[in-house]
C-alpha positions in Angstrom: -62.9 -81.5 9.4 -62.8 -78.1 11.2 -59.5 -76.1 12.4 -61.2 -76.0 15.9 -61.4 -80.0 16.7 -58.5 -82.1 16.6 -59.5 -85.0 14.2 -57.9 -85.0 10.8 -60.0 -86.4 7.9 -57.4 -89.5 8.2 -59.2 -90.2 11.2 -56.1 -89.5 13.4 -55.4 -86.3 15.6 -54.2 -83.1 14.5 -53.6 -79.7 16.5 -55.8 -77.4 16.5 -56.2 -74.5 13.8 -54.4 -76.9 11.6 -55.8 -78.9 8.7 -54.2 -82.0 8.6 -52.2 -84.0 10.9 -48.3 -84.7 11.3 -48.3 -87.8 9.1 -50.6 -86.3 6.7 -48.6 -83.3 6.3 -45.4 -85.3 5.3 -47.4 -87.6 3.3 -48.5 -84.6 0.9 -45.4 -82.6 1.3 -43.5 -81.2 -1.7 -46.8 -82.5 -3.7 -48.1 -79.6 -6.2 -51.9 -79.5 -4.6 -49.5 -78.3 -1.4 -47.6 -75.8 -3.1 -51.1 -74.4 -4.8 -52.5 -74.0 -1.8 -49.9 -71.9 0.0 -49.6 -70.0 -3.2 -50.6 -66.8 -1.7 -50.7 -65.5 -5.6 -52.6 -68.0 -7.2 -56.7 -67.4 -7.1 -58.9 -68.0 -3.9 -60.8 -70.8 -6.5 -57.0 -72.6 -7.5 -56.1 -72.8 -3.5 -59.7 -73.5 -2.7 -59.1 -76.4 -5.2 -56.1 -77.6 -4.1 -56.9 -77.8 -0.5 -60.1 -79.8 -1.4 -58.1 -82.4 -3.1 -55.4 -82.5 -0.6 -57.8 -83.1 2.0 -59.6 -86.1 -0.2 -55.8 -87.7 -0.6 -55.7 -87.4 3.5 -59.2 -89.3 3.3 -57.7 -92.3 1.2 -54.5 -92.4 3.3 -55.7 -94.8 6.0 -57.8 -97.8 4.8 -61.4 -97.7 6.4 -62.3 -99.6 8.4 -64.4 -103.5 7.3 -67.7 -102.4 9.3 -68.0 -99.4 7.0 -68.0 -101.7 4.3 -71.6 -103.5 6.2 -75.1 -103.1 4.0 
């Protein structure tokens, strides 16, 4: 994940400079890891946090796909 490419960790696309995608967006909206992180008066280490488990919840959104599954 990187603000410069345009793959969200869901595996769809984003815009660039962004860190999740449309779909992701709504799905965390009004969620309080997404409040936390905009929380321009909460630490650097409480938005850090937040974004890191937003980003895992944008992981989990889509189900992987069965060859990632393979031994």
């Amino acid at each position: 994940m990187s603000y410069e490419n345009t793959r969200c960790p869901c595996g769809g696309t984003k815009l660039t400079e962004t860190m999740l995608c449309a779909e992701c967006e709504q799905a965390v909206a009004g969620t309080f890891d997404r409040r936390e992180m905009d929380n321009r008066a909460a630490p650097l280490e409480a938005r850090r946090s937040a974004a890191i488990r937003l980003l895992a919840c944008a992981r989990q959104r889509k189900p992987a796909l069965p060859l990632a599954y393979v031994l």
